[in-house]
N, C-alpha and C positions, 0 to 999 in steps of 0.2 A: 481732350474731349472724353467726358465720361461714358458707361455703358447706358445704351438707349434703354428708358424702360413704360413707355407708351407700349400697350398694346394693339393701337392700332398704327399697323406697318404696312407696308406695300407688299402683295402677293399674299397677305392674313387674309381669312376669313373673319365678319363683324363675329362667332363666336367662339374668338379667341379669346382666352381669359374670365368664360364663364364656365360655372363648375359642369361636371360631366356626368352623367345620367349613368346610374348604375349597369353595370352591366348585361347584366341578366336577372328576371327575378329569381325572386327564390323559390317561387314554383316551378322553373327548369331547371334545378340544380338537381345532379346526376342523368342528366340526359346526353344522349350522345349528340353530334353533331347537326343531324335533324331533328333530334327533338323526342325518339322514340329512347324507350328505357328497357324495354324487351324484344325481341326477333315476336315474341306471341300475341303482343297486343294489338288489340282491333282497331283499326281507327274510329275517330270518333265523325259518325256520318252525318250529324248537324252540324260540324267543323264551317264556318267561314272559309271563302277564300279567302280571305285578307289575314285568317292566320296559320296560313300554312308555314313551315319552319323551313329556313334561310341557314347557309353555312353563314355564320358569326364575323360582321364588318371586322374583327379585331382579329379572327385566325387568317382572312383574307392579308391583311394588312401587312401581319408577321410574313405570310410564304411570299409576298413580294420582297419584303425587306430584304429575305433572304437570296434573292435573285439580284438587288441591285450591286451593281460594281462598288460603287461608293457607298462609305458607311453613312456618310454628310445626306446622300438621297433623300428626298422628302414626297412623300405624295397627300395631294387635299383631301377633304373630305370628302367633297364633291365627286373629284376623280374614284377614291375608292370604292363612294354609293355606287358608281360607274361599274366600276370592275366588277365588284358584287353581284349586282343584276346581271351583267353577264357570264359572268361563271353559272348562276343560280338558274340561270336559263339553257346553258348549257348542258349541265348534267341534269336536270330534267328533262332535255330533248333526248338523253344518249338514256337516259335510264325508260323513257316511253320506245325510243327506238328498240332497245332491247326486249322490253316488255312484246312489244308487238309482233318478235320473232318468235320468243317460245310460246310454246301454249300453252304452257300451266306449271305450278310448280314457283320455287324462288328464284330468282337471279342470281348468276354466280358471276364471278370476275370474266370468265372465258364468255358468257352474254353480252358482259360489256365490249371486250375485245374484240367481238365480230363487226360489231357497230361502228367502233372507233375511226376506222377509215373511210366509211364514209364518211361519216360526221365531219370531220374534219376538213374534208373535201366539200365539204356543202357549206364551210366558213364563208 
């Protein structure tokens, strides 16, 4: 029996074997992870909510990969939109949470780490 080469298999998604949407445009290239490109830039106050910036389904992807025991591991697309949302939701509640403790001034790591425990505790 030869190697199956049907793309549509059990446990696929219907878009498996259709090409894959660029990654990012080219108007966020050299931005960091949220999307900002300097500590000094102002946001932009007519901004959408619907475009506020997302840690990246693909760097999500890789730090699980790198957690799985098995190299073979696979996770969906579905599941990772999953994942995504709630990391993104996550460290938006811990980066508000911190916000709301100092009063002024930038965040620093030690902001985060007063938060951390409860956060965590309110999972």
């Amino acid at each position: 029996m030869g190697p199956r080469t049907s793309t549509s298999g059990r446990g696929r998604s219907p878009s498996v074997g259709k090409p894959r949407q660029q990654a990012r445009p080219e108007s966020d290239v050299g931005r960091g992870v949220f999307g900002s490109t300097s500590v000094d830039e102002e946001p932009n106050e007519g901004a959408d909510e619907s475009q506020q910036r997302t840690i990246p389904a693909e760097l999500l992807t890789r730090i699980l990969h790198g957690f799985f025991e098995k190299q073979s591991t696979r996770i969906t697309r579905d599941s990772n939109a999953a994942v995504t949302k709630y990391i993104d939701v996550f460290v938006r509640e811990a980066i508000a949470r911190a916000a709301a403790e100092k009063d002024s001034g930038f965040l620093e790591v030690e902001d985060l780490e007063k938060v951390a425990p409860q956060l965590l505790l309110d999972l």
